[in-house]
C-alpha positions in Angstrom: -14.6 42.1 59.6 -12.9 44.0 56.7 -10.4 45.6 59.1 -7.2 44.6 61.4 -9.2 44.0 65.0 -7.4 43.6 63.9 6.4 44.1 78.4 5.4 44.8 81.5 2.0 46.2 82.3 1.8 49.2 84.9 0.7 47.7 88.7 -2.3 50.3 87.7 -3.4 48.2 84.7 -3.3 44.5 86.0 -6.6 44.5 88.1 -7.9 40.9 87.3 -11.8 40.1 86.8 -13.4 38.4 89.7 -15.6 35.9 89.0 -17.2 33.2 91.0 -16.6 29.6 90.3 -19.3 27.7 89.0 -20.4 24.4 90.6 -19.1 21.2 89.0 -22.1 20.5 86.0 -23.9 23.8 86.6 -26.1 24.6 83.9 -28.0 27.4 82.6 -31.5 28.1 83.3 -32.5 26.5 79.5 -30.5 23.1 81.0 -27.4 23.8 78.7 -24.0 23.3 80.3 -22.1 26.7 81.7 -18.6 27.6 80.5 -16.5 30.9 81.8 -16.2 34.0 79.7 -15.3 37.3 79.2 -18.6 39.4 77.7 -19.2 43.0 77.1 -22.9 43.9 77.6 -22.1 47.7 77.0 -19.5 48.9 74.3 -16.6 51.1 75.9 -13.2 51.1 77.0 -12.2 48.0 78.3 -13.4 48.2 82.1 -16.9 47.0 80.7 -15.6 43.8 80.3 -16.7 40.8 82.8 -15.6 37.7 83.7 -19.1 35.7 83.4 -20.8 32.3 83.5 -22.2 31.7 80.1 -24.5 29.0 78.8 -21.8 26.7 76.5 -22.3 27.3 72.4 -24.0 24.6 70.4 -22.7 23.8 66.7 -24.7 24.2 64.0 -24.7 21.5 61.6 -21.7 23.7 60.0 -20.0 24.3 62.8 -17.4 22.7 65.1 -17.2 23.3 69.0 -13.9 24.0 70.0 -12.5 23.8 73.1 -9.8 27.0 73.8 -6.6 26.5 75.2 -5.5 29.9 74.7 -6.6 32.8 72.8 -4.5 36.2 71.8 -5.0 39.9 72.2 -5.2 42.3 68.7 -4.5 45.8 69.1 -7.6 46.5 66.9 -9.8 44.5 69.5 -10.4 47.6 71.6 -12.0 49.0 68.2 -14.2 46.3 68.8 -15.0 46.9 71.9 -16.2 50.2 71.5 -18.9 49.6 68.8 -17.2 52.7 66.6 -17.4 49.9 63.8 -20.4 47.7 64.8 -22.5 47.9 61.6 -19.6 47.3 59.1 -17.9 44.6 61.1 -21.1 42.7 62.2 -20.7 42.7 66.1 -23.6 42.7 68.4 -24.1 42.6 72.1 -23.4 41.0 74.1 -20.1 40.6 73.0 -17.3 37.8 73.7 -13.7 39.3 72.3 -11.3 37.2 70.8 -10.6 36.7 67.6 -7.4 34.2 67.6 -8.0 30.9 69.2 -5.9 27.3 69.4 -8.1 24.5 71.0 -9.5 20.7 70.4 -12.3 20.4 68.6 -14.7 18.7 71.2 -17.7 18.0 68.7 -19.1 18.6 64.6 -22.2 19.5 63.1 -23.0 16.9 60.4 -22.3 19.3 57.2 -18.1 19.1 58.8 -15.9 17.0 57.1 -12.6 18.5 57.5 -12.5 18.4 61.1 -13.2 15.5 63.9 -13.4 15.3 67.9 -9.7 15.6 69.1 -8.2 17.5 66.4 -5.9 20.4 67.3 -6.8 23.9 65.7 -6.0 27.3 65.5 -7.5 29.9 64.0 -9.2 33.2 63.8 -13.7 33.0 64.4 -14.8 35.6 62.4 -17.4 37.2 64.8 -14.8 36.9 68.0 -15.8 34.7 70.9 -12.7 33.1 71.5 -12.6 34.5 75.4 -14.6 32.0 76.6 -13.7 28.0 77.3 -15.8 26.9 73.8 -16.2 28.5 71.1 -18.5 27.6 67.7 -16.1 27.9 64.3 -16.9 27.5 60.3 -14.5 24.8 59.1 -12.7 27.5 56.8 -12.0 29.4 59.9 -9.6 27.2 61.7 -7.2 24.6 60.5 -4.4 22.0 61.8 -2.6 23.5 64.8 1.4 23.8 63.6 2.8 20.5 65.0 6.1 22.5 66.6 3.7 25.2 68.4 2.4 24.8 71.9 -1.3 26.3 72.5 -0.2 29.2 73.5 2.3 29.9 70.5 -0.2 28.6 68.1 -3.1 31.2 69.6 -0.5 34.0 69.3 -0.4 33.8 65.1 -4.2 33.6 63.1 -4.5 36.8 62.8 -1.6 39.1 63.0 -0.3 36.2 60.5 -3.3 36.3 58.1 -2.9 39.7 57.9 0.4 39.7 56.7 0.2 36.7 54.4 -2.9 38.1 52.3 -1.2 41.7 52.3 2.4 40.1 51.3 1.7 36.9 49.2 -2.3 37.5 48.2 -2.1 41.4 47.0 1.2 42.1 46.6 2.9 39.3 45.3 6.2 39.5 47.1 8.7 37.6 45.1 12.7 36.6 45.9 15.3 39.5 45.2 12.7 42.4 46.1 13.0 45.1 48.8 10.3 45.3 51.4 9.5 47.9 53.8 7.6 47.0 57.5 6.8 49.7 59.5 6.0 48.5 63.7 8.5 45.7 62.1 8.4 44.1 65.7 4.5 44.2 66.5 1.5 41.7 66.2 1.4 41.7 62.3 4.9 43.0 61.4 7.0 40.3 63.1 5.1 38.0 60.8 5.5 40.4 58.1 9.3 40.3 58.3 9.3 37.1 58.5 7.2 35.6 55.4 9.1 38.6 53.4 12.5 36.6 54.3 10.9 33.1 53.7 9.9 34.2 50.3 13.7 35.3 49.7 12.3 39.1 49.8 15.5 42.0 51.4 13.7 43.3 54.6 13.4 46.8 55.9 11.9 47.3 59.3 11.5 50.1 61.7 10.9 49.6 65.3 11.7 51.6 68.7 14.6 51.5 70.2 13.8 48.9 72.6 12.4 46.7 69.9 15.6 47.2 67.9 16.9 43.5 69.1 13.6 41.9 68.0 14.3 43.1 64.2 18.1 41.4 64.4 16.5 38.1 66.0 13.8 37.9 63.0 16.3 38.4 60.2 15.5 41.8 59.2 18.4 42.7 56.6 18.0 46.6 57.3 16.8 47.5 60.9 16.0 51.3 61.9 15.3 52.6 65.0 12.6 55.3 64.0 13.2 57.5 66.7 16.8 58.2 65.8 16.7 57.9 61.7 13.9 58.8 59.3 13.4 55.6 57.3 13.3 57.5 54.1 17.3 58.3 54.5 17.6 54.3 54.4 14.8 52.9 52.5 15.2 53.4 48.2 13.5 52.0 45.4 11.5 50.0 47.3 9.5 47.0 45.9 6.8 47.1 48.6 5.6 48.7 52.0 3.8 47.5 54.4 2.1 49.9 57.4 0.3 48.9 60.1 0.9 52.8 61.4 -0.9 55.1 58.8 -0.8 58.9 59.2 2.8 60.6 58.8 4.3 57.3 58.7 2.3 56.6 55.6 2.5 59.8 54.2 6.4 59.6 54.2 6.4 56.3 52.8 4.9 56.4 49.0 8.3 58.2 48.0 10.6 55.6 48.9 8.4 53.0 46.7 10.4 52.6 43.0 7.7 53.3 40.1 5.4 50.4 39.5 6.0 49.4 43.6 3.1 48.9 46.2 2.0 50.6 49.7 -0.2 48.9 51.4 -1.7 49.8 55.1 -4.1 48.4 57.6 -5.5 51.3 59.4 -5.8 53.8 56.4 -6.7 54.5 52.9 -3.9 55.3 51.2 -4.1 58.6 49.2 -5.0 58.1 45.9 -3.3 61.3 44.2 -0.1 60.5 46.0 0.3 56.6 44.4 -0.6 58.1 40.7 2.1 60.6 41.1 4.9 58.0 42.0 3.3 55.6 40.0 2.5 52.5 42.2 -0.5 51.0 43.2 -1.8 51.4 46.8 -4.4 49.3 48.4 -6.0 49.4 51.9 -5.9 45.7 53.8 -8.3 43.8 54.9 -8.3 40.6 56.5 -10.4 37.5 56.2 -10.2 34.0 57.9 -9.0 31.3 55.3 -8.0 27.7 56.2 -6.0 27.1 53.3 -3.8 30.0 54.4 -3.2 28.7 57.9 -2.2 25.7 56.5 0.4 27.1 54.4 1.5 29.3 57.7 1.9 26.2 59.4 4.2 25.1 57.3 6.3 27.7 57.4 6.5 27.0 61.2 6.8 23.5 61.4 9.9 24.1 58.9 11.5 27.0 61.2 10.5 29.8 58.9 8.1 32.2 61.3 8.3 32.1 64.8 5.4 33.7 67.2 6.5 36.4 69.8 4.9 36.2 73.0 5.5 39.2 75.3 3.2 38.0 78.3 0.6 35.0 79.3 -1.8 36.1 81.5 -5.0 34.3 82.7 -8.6 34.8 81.7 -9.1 36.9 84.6 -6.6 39.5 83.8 -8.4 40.6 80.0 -8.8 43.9 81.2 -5.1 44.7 81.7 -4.1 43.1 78.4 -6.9 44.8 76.6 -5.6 48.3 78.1 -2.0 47.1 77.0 -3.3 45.8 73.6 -4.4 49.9 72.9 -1.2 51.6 73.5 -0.2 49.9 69.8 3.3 49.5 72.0 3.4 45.5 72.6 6.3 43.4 71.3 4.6 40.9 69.1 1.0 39.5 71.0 -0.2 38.9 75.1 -1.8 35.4 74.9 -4.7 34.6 77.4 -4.2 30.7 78.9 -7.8 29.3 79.1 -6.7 26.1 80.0 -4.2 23.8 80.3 -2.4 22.1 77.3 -3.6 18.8 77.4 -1.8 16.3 78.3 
């Protein structure tokens, strides 16, 4: 995927999928084990979603089995879902959403060396699947769950992390003493956003609702503005770099608070080309990619107190309907995790 697929839900909303249990050591018709997940047979809005029995993935000899604990809710996933980007993102049907998981890995192909039986992961399977109770991963997907983390914490960061790690620290280069701007400063990506910009000694500007405004005090951000009351370009000057996970008017406003030789960067636009050459700063579109070696250096940062996930609800399996409808309104306080299982014990 090149793209970002990346509280209280309304009574209306939480109408959980009903599934039947399957007997102890059922099995499929081809004699493979059965596991629960949630697949899409049909792309849509989020009512095509079912809670079904599944024949259990088998690794490939590059491939580890993971068993989910927990897996986390994008705001891009209903994108997904609706097969606008199928060809360019490589999705197919039927589909299994989830592309943030933390597990044990429960079996390797032979080609795996980096990972073993028992280990605990987290991490972000390329093609989705992680809405199920197994799911297949490349080892350069996944890496050690952070030690500090519970499964649920842990399944609440790959992506929205990744996203702002390779934006901050791969393209931009954020470095101590600069300014940054995050818009959505208290969403999915931007929490983490503020965050690694503090870590790396970066002043943060963010801009968040109202009601999010105590979300942006609790994560450090130096300069919080409530958008709805204050246009950020009163606040925000000579800015070292932006980061927008909003586009449209919110991007379009933002490419003059950026000092010459500064970056903009968004998820969900291209940023106009004509606009950065007349302030003179470079502008790039984000994408993000799975990369092991940057969830270990996330990790890190958690085990050593740095970033912090925000869960704003754990629901069950059953209930990916309702958090998929909440996921779209782009209005969640940091992620909705789905518990698969218990932690073990």
């Amino acid at each position: 995927m090149n793209c970002v697929r990346h509280i209280l839900l309304a009574a209306a909303l939480c109408q959980p999928i009903v599934a039947a249990q399957p007997a102890a050591g059922a099995t499929s018709d081809t004699g493979r084990a059965l596991m629960k997940a949630v697949v899409a047979h049909e792309y849509g809005a989020p009512d095509v979603l079912k809670l079904e029995e599944v024949p259990r993935p088998e690794p490939k000899e590059d491939e580890a089995l993971v068993r989910v604990i927990a897996s986390s809710v994008n705001p891009a996933d209903p994108l997904t879902l609706t097969g606008k980007f199928a060809q360019e993102w490589g999705t197919h049907l039927p589909l299994v959403p989830g592309y943030d998981i933390a597990g044990i890995v429960e079996k390797t192909g032979a080609k795996v060396t980096q990972l073993k039986a028992g280990d605990a992961v987290y991490g972000y399977p390329t093609f989705g699947g992680g809405w199920a109770e197994y799911v297949t991963v490349k080892e350069w997907e996944v890496a050690r769950k952070p030690r500090s983390l519970g499964f649920v914490e842990a399944a609440a960061v790959p992506m929205g992390a990744l996203t702002a790690w390779q934006a901050l620290v791969s393209t931009a280069h954020l470095q101590a003493g600069q300014t940054l701007l995050v818009h959505g400063g208290s969403g999915g990506v931007g929490s983490f956003a503020v965050q690694i910009g503090k870590a790396r000694g970066a002043r943060v500007i963010a801009t968040a609702s109202t009601a999010n405004q105590d979300v942006l005090k609790q994560l450090g951000v130096d300069t919080p503005i409530d958008y709805s009351t204050t246009k950020f370009e009163e606040v925000a000057k000579d800015v070292d770099v932006v980061l927008d996970p909003v586009g449209k008017d919110t991007l379009a406003r933002s490419y003059a608070v950026v000092k010459k030789g500064g970056v903009v960067m968004s998820l969900v636009a291209r940023p106009d080309r004509a606009e950065c050459e007349k302030h003179g700063i470079h502008c790039a579109g984000i994408a993000v990619h799975p990369e092991a070696k940057d969830l270990a250096e996330i990790a890190q940062l958690i085990d050593a107190g740095k970033i912090k996930p925000i869960v704003s609800q754990v629901l069950p399996l059953s209930e990916a309907i309702a958090a998929q409808k909440q996921a779209a309104t782009h209005h969640t306080r940091g992620k909705i995790v789905l518990r698969i299982a218990e932690d073990p014990k």
